[in-house]
C-alpha positions in Angstrom: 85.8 -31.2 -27.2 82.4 -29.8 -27.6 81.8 -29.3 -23.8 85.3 -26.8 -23.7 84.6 -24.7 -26.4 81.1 -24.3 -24.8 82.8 -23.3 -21.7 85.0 -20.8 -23.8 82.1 -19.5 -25.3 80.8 -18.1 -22.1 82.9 -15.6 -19.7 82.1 -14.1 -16.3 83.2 -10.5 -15.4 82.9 -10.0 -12.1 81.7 -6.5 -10.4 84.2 -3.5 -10.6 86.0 -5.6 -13.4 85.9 -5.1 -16.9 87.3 -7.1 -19.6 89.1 -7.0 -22.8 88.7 -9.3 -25.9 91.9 -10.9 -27.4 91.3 -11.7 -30.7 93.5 -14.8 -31.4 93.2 -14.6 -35.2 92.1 -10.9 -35.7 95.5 -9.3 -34.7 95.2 -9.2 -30.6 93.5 -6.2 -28.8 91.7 -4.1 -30.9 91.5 -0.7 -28.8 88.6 0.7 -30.4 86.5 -2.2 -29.2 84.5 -1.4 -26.0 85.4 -3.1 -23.2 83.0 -6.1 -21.7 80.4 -5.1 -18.6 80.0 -7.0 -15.7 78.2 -10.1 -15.8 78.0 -13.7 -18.1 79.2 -12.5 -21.4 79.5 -14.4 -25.0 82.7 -14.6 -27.0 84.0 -16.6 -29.5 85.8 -19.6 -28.6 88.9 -19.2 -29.6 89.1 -16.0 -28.1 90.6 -14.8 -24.8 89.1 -12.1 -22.5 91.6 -9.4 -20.3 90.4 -9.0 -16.9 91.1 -5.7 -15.6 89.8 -4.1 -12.4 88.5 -0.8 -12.9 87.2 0.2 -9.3 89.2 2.8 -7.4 92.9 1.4 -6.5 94.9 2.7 -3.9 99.1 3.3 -3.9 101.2 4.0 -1.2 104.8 4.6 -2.2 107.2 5.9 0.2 110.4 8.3 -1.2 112.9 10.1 -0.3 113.3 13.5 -2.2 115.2 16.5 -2.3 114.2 19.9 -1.0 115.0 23.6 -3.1 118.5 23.3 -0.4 119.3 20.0 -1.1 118.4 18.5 2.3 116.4 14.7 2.2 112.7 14.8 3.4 111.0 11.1 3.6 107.6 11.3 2.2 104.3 8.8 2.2 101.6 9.7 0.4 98.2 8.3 -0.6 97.2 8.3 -4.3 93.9 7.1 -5.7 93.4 6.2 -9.0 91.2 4.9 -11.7 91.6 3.2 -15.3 90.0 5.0 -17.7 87.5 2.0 -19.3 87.2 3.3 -22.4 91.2 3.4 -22.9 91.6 0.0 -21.3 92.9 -1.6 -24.9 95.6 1.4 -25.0 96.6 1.0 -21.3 96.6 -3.0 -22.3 98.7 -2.2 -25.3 101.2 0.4 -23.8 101.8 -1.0 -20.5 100.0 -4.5 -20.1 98.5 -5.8 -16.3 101.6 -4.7 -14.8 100.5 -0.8 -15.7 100.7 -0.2 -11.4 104.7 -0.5 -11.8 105.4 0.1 -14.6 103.9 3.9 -15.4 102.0 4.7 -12.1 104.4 4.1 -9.1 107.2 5.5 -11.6 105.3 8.9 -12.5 103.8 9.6 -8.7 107.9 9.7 -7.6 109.1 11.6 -10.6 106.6 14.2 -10.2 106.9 14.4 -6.3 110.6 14.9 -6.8 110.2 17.5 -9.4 107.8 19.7 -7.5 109.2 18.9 -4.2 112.8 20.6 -5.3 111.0 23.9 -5.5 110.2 24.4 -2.3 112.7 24.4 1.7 111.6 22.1 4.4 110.0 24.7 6.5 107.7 25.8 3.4 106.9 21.7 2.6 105.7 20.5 6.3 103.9 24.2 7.4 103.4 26.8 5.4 103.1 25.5 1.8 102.1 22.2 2.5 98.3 22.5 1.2 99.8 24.1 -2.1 102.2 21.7 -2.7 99.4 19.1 -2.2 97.6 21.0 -5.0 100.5 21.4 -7.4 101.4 17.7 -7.2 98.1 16.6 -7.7 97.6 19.2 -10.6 100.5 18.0 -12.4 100.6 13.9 -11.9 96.6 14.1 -13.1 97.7 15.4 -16.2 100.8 12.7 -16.6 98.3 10.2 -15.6 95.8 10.8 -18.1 98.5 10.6 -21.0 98.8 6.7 -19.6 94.8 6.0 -19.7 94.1 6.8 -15.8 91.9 8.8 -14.0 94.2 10.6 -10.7 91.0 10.7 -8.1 92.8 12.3 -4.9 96.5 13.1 -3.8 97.2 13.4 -0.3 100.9 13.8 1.6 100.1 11.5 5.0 103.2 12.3 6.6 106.7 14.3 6.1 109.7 13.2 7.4 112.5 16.0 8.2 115.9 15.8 9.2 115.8 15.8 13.4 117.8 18.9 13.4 116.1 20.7 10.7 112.4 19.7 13.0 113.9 21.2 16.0 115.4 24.5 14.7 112.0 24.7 12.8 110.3 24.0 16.1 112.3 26.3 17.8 111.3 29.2 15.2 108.0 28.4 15.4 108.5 29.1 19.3 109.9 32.3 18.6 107.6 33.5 16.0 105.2 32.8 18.6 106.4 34.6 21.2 106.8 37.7 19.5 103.0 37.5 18.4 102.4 37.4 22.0 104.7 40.1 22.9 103.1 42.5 19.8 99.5 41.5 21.3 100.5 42.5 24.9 101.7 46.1 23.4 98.8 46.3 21.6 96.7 45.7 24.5 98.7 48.3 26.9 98.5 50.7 24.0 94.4 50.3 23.4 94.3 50.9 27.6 96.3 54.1 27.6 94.4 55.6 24.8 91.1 54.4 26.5 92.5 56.7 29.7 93.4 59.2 27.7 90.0 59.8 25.9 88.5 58.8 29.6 90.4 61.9 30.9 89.1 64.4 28.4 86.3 63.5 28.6 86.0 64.5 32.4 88.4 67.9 31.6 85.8 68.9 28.8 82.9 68.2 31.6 84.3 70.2 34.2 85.4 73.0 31.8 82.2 72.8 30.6 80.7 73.1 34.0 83.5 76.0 35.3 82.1 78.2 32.3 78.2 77.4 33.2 78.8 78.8 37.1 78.6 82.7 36.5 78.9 85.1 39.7 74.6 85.7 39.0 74.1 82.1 39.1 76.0 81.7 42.6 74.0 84.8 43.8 70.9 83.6 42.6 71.7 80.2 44.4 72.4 82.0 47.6 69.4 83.7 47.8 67.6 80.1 47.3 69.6 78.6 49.8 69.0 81.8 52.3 65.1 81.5 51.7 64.8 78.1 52.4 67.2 78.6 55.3 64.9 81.3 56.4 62.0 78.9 56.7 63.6 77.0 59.4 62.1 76.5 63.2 65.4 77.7 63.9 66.3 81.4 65.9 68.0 83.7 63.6 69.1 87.1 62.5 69.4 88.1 58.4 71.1 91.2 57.7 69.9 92.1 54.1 72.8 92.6 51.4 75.5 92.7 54.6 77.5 89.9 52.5 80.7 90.9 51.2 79.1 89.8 47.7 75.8 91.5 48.6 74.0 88.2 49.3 72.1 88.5 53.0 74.1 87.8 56.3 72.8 84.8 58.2 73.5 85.1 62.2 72.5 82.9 65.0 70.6 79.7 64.6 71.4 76.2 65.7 
């Protein structure tokens, strides 16, 4: 007799455990008391102790819901959760060991269902998908927490449409696509013909610029160079003086 109420006396909690003390003749769990550490702990013998693990638990329920037009979409999603330690004799009172299916489970579907019903399938596996992720997480944290437990991460592994629904999605998608193409093309051809078009003045406004700079005394004066170094040649020739019909000098002969 004395050797089992020794071993009562003495508990073990292993690591990422904690545990909570039954009081047999003090009216059960007590949830103001704190919760037992890790390690060889001392209780009364006619005590119990509640193991509960308190390390980061995984859940990975798969649902059907409804989408904002009534169509099904399968879901599985990954939720990662926590019991808050310092609640454990409320979650032990409210819901018992069984807490996973009895609250958690039950709340990540509800939720899911209720925001899922606000958005169309095109908006839940492209376009809104992140948000939605964000909103469900937002909202089961704070159902969570009302149960004593700590929502660490929400994600949406994989959506499920209808097969027709996917390919008329897919074939949107496509078209959407094309027309970005189409738009980039014109935007392109468009960016050219402008780049021509400056390209163009640009040259006009040179050679107007040009047209306006050759004057009838800069032509003359350019003759006369040209006639000079002409006149310096080895070549035979005859200049007439001013015989041009715009006064410039006459060049005959020469090879």
């Amino acid at each position: 007799m004395a050797i089992f109420l020794f071993n009562k006396m003495f508990v073990k909690i292993d690591s990422g455990h904690a545990g909570l003390v039954y009081h047999t003749f003090g009216g059960g769990i007590d949830p103001s008391d704190e919760p037992l550490e890790q390690g060889l702990k001392f209780i009364a013998p006619w005590n119990d102790v509640i193991d509960y693990e308190i390390r980061r638990q995984e859940v990975n329920p798969k649902m059907t819901v409804l989408s904002s037009n009534l169509l099904d979409i399968d879901l599985d999603v990954s939720v990662f959760i926590t019991p808050i330690k310092s609640s454990l004799g409320n979650l032990e009172l409210e819901w018992g060991k069984g807490y996973m299916e009895k609250t958690i489970i039950p709340s990540i579907r509800s939720v899911t269902r209720e925001v899922m019903a606000k958005y169309l399938p095109e908006e839940i596996n492209t376009t809104k998908r992140k948000q939605i992720e964000v909103e469900l997480e937002d909202v089961l944290r704070e159902k969570l927490l009302a149960n004593y437990v700590n929502l660490e991460d929400f994600l949406i592994r994989n959506i499920e449409l209808p097969a027709k629904l996917r390919e008329s999605i897919e074939k949107k998608l496509q078209q959407e696509q094309e027309s970005l193409e189409y738009e980039f093309r014109i935007q392109k051809a468009t960016k050219e013909a402008q780049r021509k078009r400056i390209e163009a003045q640009g040259i006009q406004d040179f050679q107007n610029i040009v047209a306006k700079s050759i004057t009838p005394q800069l032509l003359k004066w350019k003759g006369i160079e040209a006639t000079e170094t002409i006149s310096q040649s080895d070549n035979a020739k005859v200049i007439v003086i001013g015989s041009g019909s715009d006064g410039l000098p006459l060049i005959l002969g020469g090879n």
